[in-house]
Structures are given as C-alpha cells and as structure tokens.
Gaussian input, Z-matrix of N, CA and C with variables (Angstrom, degrees):
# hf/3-21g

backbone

0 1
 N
 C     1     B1
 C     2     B2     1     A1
 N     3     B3     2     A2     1     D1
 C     4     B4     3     A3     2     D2
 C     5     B5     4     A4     3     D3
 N     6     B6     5     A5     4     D4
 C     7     B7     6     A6     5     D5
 C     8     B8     7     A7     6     D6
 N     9     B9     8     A8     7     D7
 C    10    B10     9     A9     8     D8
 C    11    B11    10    A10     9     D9
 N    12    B12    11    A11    10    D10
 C    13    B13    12    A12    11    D11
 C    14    B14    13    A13    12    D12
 N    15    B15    14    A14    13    D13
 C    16    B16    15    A15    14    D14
 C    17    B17    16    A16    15    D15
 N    18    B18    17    A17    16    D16
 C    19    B19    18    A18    17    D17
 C    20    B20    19    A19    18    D18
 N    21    B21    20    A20    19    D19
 C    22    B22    21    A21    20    D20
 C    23    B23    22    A22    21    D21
 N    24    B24    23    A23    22    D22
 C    25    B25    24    A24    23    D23
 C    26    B26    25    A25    24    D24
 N    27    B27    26    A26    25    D25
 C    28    B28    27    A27    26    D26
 C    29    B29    28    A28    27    D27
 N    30    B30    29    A29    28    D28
 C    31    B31    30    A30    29    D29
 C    32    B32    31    A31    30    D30
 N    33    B33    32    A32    31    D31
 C    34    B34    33    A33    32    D32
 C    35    B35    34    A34    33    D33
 N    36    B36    35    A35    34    D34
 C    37    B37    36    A36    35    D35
 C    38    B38    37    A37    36    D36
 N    39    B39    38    A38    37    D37
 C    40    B40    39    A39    38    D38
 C    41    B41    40    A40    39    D39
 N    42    B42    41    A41    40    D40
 C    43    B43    42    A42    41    D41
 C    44    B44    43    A43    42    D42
 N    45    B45    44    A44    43    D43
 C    46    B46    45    A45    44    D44
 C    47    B47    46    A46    45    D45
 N    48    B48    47    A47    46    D46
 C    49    B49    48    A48    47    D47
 C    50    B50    49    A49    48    D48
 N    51    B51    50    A50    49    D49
 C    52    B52    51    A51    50    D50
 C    53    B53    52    A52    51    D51
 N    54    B54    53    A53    52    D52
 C    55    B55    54    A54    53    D53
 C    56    B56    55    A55    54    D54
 N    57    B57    56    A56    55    D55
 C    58    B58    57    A57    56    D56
 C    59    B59    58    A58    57    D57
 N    60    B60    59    A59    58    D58
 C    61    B61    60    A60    59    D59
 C    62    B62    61    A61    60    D60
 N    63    B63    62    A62    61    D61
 C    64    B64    63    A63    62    D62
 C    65    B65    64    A64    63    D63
 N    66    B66    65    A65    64    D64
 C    67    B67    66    A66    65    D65
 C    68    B68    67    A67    66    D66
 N    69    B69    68    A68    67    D67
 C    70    B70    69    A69    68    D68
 C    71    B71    70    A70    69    D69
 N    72    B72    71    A71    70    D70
 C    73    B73    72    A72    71    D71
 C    74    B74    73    A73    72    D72
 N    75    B75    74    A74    73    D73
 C    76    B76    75    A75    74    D74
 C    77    B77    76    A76    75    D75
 N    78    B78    77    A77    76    D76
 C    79    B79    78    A78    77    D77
 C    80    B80    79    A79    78    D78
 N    81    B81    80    A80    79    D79
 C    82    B82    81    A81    80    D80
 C    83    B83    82    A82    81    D81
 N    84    B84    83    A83    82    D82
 C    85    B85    84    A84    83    D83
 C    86    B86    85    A85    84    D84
 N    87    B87    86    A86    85    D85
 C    88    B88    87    A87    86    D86
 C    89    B89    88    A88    87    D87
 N    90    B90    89    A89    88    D88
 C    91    B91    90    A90    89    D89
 C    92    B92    91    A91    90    D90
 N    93    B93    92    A92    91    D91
 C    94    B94    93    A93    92    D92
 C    95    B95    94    A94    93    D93
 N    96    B96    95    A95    94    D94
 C    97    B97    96    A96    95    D95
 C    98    B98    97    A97    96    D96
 N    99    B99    98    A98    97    D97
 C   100   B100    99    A99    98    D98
 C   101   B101   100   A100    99    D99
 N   102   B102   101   A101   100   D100
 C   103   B103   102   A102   101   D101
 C   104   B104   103   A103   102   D102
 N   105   B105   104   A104   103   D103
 C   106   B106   105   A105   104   D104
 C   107   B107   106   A106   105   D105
 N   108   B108   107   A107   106   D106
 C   109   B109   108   A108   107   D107
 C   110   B110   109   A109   108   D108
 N   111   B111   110   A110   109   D109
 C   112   B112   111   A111   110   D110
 C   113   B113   112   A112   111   D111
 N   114   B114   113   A113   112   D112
 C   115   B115   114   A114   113   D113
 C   116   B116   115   A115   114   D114
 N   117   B117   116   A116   115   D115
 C   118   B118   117   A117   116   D116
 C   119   B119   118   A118   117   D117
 N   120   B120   119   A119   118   D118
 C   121   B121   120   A120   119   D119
 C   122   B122   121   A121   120   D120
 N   123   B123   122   A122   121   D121
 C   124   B124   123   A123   122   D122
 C   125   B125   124   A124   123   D123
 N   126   B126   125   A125   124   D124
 C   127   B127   126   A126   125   D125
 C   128   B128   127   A127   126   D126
 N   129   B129   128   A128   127   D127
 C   130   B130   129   A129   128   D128
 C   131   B131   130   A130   129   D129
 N   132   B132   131   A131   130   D130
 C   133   B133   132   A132   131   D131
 C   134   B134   133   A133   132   D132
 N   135   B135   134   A134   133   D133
 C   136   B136   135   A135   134   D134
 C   137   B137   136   A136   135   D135
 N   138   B138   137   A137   136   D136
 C   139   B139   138   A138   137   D137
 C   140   B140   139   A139   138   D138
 N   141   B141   140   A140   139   D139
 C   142   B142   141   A141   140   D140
 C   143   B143   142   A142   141   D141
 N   144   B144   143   A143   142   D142
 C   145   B145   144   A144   143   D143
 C   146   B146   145   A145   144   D144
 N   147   B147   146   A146   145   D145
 C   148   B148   147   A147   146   D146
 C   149   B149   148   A148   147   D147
 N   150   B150   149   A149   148   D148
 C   151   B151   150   A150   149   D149
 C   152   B152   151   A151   150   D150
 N   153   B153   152   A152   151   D151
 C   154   B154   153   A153   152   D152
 C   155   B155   154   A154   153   D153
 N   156   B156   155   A155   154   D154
 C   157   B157   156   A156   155   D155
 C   158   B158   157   A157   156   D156
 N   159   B159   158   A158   157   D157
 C   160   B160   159   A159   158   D158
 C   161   B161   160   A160   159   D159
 N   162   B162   161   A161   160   D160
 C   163   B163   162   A162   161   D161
 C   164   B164   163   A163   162   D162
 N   165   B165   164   A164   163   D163
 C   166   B166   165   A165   164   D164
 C   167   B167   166   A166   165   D165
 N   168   B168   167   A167   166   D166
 C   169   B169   168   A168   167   D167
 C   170   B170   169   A169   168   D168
 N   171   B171   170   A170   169   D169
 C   172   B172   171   A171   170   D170
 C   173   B173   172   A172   171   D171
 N   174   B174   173   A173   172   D172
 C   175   B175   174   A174   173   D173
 C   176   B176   175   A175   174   D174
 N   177   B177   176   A176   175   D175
 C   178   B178   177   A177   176   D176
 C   179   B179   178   A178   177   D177
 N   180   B180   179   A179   178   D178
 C   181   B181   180   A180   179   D179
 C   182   B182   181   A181   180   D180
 N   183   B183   182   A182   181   D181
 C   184   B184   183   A183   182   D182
 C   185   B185   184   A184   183   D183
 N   186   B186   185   A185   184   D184
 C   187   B187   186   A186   185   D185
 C   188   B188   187   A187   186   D186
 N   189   B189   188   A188   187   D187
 C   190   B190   189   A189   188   D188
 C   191   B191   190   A190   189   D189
 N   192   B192   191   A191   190   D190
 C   193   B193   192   A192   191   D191
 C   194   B194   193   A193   192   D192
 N   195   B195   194   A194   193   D193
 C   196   B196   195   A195   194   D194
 C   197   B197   196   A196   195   D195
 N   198   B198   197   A197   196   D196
 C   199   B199   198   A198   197   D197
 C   200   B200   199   A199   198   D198
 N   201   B201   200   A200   199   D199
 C   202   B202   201   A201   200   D200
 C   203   B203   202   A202   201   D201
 N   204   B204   203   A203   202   D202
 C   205   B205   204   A204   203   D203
 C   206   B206   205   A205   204   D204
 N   207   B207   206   A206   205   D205
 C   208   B208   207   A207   206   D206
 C   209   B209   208   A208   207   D207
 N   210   B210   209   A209   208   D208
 C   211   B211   210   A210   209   D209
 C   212   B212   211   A211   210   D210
 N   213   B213   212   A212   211   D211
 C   214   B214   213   A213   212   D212
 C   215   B215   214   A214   213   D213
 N   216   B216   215   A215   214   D214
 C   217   B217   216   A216   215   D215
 C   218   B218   217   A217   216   D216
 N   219   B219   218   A218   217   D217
 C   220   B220   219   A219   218   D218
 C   221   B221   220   A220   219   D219
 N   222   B222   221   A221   220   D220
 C   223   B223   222   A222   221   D221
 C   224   B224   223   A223   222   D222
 N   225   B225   224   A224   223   D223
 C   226   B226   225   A225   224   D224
 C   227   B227   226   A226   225   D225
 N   228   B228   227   A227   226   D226
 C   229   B229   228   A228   227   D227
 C   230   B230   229   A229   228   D228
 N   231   B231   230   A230   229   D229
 C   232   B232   231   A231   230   D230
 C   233   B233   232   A232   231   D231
 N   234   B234   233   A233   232   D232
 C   235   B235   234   A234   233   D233
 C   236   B236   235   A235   234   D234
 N   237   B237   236   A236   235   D235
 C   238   B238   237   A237   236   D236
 C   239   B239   238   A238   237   D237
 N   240   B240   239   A239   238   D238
 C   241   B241   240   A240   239   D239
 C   242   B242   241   A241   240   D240
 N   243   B243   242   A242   241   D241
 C   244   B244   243   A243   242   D242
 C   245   B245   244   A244   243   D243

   B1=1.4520
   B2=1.5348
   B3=1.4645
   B4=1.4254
   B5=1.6899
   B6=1.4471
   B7=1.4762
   B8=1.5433
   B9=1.6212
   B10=1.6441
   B11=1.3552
   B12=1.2981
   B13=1.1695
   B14=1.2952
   B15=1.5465
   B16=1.5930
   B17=1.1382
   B18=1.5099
   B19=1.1924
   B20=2.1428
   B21=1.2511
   B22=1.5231
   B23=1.9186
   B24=1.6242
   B25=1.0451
   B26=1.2778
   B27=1.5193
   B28=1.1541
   B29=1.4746
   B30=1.3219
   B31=1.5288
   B32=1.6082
   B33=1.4589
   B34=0.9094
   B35=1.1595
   B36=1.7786
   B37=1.4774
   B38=1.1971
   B39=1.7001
   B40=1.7534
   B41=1.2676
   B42=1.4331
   B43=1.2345
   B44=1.4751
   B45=1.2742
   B46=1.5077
   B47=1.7868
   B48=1.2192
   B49=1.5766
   B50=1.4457
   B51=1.4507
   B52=1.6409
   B53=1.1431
   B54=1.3931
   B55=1.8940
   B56=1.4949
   B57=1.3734
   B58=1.8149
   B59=0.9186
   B60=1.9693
   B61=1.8808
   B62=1.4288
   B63=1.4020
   B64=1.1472
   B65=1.4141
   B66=1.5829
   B67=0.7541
   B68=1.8218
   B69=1.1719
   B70=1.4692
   B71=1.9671
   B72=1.4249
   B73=1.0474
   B74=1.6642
   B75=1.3435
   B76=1.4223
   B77=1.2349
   B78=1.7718
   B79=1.0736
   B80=1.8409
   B81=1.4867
   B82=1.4820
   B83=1.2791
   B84=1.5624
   B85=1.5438
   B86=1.6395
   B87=1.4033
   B88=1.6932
   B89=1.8622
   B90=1.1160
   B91=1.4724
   B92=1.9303
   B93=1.2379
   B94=1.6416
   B95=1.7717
   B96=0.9440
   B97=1.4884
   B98=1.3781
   B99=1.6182
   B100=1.3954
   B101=1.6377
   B102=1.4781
   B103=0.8732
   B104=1.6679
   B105=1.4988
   B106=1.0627
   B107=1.6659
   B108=1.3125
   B109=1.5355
   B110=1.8598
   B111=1.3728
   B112=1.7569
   B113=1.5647
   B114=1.4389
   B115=1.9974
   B116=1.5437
   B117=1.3213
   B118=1.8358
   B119=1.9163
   B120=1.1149
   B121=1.1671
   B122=1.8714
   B123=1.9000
   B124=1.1046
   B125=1.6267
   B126=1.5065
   B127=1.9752
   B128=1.7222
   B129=1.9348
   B130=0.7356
   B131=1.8776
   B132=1.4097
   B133=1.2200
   B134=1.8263
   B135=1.5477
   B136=1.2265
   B137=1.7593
   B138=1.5840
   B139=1.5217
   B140=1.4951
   B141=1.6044
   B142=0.9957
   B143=1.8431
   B144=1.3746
   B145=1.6531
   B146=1.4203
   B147=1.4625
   B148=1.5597
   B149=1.7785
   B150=1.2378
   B151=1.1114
   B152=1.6853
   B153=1.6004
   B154=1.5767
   B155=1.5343
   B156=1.7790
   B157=0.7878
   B158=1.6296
   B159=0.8908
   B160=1.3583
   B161=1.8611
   B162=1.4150
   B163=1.1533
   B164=1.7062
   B165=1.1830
   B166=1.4933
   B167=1.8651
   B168=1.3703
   B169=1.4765
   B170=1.9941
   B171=1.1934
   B172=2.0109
   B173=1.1690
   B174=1.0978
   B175=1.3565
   B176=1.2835
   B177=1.3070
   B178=1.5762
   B179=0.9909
   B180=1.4641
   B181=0.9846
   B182=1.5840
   B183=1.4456
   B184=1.1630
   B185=1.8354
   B186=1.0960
   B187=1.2487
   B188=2.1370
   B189=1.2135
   B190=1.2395
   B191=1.3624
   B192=1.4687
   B193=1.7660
   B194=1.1849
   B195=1.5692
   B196=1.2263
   B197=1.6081
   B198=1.6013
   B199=1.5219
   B200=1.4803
   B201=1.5301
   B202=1.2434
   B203=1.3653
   B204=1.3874
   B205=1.6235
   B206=1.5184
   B207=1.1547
   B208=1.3321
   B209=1.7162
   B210=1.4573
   B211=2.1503
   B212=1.6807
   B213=1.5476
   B214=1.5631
   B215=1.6413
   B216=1.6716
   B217=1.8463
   B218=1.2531
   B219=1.4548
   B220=1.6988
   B221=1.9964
   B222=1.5705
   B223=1.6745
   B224=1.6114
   B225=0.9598
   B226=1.6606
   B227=1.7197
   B228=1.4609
   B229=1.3038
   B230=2.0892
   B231=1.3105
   B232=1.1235
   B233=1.8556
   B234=0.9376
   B235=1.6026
   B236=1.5381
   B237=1.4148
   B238=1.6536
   B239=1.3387
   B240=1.9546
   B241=1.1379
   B242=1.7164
   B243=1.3328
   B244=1.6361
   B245=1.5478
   A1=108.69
   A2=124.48
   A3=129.64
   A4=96.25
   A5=107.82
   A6=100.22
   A7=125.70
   A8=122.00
   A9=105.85
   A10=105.71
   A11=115.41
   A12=121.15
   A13=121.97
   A14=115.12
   A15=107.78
   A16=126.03
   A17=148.66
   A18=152.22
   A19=98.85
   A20=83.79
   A21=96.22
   A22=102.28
   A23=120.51
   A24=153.98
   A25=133.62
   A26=122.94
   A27=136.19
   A28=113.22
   A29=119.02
   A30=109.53
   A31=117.52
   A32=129.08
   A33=116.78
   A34=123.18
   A35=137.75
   A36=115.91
   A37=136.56
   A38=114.36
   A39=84.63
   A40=130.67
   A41=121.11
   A42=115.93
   A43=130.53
   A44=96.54
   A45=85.60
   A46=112.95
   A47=105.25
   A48=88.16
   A49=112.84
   A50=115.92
   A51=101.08
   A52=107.25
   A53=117.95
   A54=122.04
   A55=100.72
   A56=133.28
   A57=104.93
   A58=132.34
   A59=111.42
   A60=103.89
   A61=94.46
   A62=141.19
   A63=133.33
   A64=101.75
   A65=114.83
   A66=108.69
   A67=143.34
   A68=90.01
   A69=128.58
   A70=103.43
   A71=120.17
   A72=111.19
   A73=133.90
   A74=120.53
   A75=83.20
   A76=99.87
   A77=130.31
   A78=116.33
   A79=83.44
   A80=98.58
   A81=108.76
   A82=110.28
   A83=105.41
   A84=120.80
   A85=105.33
   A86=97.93
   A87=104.19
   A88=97.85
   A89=104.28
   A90=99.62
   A91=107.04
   A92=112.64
   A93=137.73
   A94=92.14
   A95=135.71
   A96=140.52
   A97=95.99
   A98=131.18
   A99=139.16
   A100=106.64
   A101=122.17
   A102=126.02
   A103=117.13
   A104=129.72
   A105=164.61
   A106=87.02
   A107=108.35
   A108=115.17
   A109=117.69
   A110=109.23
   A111=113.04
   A112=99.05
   A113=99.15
   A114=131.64
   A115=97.09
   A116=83.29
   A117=85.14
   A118=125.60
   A119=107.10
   A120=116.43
   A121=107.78
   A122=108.38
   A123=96.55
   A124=92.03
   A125=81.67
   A126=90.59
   A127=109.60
   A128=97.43
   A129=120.13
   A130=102.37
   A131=128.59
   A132=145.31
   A133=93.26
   A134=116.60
   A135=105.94
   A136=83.36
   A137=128.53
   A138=114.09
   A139=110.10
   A140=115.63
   A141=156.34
   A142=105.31
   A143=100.00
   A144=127.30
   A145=119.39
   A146=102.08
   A147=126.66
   A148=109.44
   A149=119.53
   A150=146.07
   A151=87.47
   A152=121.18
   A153=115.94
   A154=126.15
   A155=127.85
   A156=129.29
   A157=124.86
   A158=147.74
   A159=138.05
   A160=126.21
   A161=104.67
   A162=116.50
   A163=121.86
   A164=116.09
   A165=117.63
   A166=118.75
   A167=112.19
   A168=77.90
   A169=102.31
   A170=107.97
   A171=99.97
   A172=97.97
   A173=152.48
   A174=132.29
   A175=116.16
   A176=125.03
   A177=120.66
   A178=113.76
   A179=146.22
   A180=169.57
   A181=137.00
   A182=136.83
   A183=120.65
   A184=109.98
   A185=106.16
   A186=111.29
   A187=102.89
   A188=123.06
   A189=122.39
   A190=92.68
   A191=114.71
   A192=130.87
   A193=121.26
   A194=143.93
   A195=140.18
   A196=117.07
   A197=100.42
   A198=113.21
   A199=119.88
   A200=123.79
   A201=124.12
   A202=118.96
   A203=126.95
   A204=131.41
   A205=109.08
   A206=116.42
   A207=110.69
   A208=117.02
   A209=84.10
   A210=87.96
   A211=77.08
   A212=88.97
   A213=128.23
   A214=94.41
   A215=75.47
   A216=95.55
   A217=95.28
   A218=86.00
   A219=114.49
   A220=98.40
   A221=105.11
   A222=92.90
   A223=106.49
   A224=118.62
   A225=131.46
   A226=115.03
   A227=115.17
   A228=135.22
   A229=115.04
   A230=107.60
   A231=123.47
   A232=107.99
   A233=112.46
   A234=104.84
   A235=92.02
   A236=113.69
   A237=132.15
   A238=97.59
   A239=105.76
   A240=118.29
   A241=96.38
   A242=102.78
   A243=104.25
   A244=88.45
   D1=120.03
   D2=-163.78
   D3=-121.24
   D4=104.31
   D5=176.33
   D6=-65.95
   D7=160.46
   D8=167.38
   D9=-119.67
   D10=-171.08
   D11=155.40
   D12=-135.84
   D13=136.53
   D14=173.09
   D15=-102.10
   D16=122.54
   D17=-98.59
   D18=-132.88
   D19=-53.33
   D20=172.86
   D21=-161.05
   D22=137.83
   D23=143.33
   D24=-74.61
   D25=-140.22
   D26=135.62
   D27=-12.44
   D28=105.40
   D29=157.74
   D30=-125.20
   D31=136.43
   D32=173.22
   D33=-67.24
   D34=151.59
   D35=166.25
   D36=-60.59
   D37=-17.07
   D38=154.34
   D39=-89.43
   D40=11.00
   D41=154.74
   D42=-80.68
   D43=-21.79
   D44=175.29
   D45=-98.82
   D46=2.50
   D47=158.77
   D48=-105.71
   D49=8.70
   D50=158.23
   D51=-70.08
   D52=-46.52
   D53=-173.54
   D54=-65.46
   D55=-41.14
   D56=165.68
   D57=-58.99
   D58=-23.57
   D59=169.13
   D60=-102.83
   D61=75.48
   D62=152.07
   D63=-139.15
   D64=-45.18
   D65=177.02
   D66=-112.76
   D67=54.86
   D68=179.33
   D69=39.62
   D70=47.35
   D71=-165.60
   D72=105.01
   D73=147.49
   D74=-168.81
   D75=127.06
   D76=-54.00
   D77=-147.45
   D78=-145.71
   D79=130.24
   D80=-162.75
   D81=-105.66
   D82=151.33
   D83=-147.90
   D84=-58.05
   D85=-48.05
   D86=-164.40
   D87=-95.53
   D88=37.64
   D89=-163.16
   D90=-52.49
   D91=151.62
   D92=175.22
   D93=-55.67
   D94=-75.60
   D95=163.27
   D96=7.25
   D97=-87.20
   D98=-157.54
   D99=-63.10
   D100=-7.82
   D101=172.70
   D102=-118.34
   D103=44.29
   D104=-148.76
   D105=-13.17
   D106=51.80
   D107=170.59
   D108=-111.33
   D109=25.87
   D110=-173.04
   D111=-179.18
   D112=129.69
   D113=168.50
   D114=-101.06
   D115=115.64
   D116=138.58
   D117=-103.98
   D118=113.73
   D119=-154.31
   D120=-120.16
   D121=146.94
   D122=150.79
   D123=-148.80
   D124=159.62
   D125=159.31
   D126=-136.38
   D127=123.75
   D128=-141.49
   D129=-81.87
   D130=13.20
   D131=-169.09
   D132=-102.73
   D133=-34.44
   D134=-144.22
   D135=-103.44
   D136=162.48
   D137=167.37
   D138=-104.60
   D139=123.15
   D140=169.52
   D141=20.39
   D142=-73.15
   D143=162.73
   D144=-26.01
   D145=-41.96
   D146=-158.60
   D147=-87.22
   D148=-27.94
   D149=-167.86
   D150=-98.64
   D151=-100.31
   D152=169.72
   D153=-4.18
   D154=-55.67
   D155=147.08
   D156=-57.80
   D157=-63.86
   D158=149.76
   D159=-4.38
   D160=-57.07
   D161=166.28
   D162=-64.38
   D163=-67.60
   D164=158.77
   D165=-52.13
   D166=-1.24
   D167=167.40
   D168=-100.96
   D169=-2.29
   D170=164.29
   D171=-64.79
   D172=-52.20
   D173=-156.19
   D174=89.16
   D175=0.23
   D176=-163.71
   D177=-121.48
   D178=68.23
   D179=117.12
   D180=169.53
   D181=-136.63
   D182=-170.80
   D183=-105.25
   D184=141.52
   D185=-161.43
   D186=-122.43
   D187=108.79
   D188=-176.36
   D189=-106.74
   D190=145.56
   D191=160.25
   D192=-99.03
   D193=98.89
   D194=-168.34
   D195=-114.20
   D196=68.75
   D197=-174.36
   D198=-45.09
   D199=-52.13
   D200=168.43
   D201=-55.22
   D202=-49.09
   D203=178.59
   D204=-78.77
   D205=-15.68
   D206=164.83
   D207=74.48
   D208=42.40
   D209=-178.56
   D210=-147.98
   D211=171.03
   D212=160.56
   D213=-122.46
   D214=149.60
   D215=165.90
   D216=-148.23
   D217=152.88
   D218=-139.63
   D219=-150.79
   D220=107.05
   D221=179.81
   D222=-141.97
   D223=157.02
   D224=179.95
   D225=-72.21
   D226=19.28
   D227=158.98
   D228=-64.84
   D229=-178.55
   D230=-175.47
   D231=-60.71
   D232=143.29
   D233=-172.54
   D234=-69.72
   D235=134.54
   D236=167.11
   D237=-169.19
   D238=166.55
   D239=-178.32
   D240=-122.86
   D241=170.33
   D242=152.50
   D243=-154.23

C-alpha cells in the first residue's frame, strides 16, 4: 500500500484567484480545478519523474511537472504538457 497525497482539487474561484495574486503566476484564470476536473498530486514512495511520465503516457489530458513544489498536476482537459 503506497500512500499519495493531493495537493490541491476542487478549488473555489475565489480561491484560486487569491493563489494567482499570491502567487505571482502559475495558476490559471479559468483553471480545470474550479471545475473539479484536475489534482495536483504526489506520492511520495514513487520519484516525481516517474509519476509525470506515468501520467503522460494515457494521453488523456493535461499533465504539469512541478519539480520545485514537488507535485504533478494531472486534469481531464485537452492533452498538453507544461
């Protein structure tokens, strides 16, 4: 049993436009989040890379790598990376 953690879900919109003016960018206006359509997720057993790749090989939606913060985000949007 390999636990995860989820970092952010569900966000309401005024939460997530406090986190665009807090965090100088980064976090997008119409974000998938407010539409409980994207996790940012890690599990802390697996390495970071390993998970990112994992996610991008479904193909099914958008996949972000957040090496310094130490999550992936992962949403049921258009397949893209950042």
């Amino acid at each position: 049993e390999v636990p995860f953690e989820i970092i952010s879900g569900y966000r309401a919109p005024a939460t997530n436009e406090r986190l665009r003016e807090s965090r100088g960018g980064g976090v997008a206006r119409h974000s998938l989040h407010m539409e409980g359509r994207a996790l940012d997720i890690r599990l802390p057993a697996v390495p970071l890379a390993d998970l990112r790749d994992a996610a991008l090989s479904l193909r099914a939606g958008g996949v972000g790598f957040y090496a310094r913060e130490q999550f992936v985000h992962i949403d049921t949007g258009r397949v893209r990376t950042w």
